[in-house]
Residue, then its C-alpha position, 0 to 999 in steps of 0.5 A: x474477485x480476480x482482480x481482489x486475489x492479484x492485488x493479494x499477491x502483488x501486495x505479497x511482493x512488497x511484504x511476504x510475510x503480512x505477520x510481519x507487519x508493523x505499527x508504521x513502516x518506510x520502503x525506499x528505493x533509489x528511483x522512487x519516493x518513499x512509500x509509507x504503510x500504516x497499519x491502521x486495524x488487525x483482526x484475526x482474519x483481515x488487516x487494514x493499511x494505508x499506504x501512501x507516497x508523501x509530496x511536500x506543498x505550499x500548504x504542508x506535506x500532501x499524502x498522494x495517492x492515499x488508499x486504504x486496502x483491506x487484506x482478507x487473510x483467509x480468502x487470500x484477497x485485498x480490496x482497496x476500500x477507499x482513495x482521497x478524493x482529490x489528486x495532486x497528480x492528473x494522471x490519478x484524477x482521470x482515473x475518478x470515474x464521478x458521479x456514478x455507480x459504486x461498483x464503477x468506483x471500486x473497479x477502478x480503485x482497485x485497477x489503480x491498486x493493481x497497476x500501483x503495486x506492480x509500477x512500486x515493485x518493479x521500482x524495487x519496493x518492499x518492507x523488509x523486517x530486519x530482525x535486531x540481532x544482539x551484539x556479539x559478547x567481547x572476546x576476552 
C-alpha cells in the first residue's frame, strides 16, 4: 500500500488540487513531450484518468506508455489499473513481467507509475488550471 500512497503524492506534484481536474488536459515542458491526461470517471470518493504521452507513427499517432490510474480520495492512494500491452519503446517492454501472477502485474505497473510521475516532474510537468479572469472595463 506504500507504493499506492507515494503515487498519490507524486500525482500531487503535477496537480495539487485533484478538484480541479478537467474533461482533458495538456501539461508542457521544454524538455519533454506533452503529456495528455484524460478524466475518464468521477466518483464522490475515486477519480479514473488516463494519462499518456502521444508519438507520431507510420500507422497514425501511437499513446505510449498508456496507463489508467485510479485515485482514492479518501485512503489518499493511486493505483495504476492497467497499461497497453504492447510498447513502442523497449525500456517499457522489459518492465512486462509475462505470463504470471496478477500481483507481479500490478507491483510492476504501479513502480513503472512511480518512477513515471517522478522522471515528468523532475521534467517540469504539471496541469495548471488558469482561472480566466474577465477583461478590465475601459477606463472612460
Amino acid at each position: 500500500m506504500s507504493l499506492y500512497e507515494s503515487n498519490f503524492v507524486r500525482l500531487g506534484w503535477l496537480f495539487p488540487d485533484k478538484t480541479q481536474l478537467r474533461e482533458s488536459m495538456v501539461s508542457t515542458a521544454s524538455d519533454d513531450l506533452p503529456l495528455y491526461l484524460e478524466v475518464l470517471e468521477m466518483t464522490r470518493y475515486t477519480t479514473t484518468v488516463r494519462m499518456t504521452y502521444l508519438f507520431d507513427d507510420p500507422a497514425g499517432c501511437v499513446a505510449d506508455p498508456d496507463l489508467r490510474v485510479r485515485l482514492y480520495h479518501d485512503a489518499r492512494m493511486a493505483e495504476a489499473m492497467n497499461c497497453k500491452d504492447s510498447h513502442r519503446h523497449a525500456v517499457l517492454r522489459k518492465l512486462d513481467p509475462g505470463p504470471g501472477a496478477e500481483l507481479s502485474r500490478r507491483w510492476t505497473r504501479n513502480i513503472m507509475l512511480n518512477k513515471w510521475l517522478e522522471y515528468c516532474a523532475d521534467m517540469g510537468h504539471g496541469f495548471q488550471i488558469r482561472e480566466q479572469r474577465p477583461a478590465p472595463a475601459p477606463i472612460s
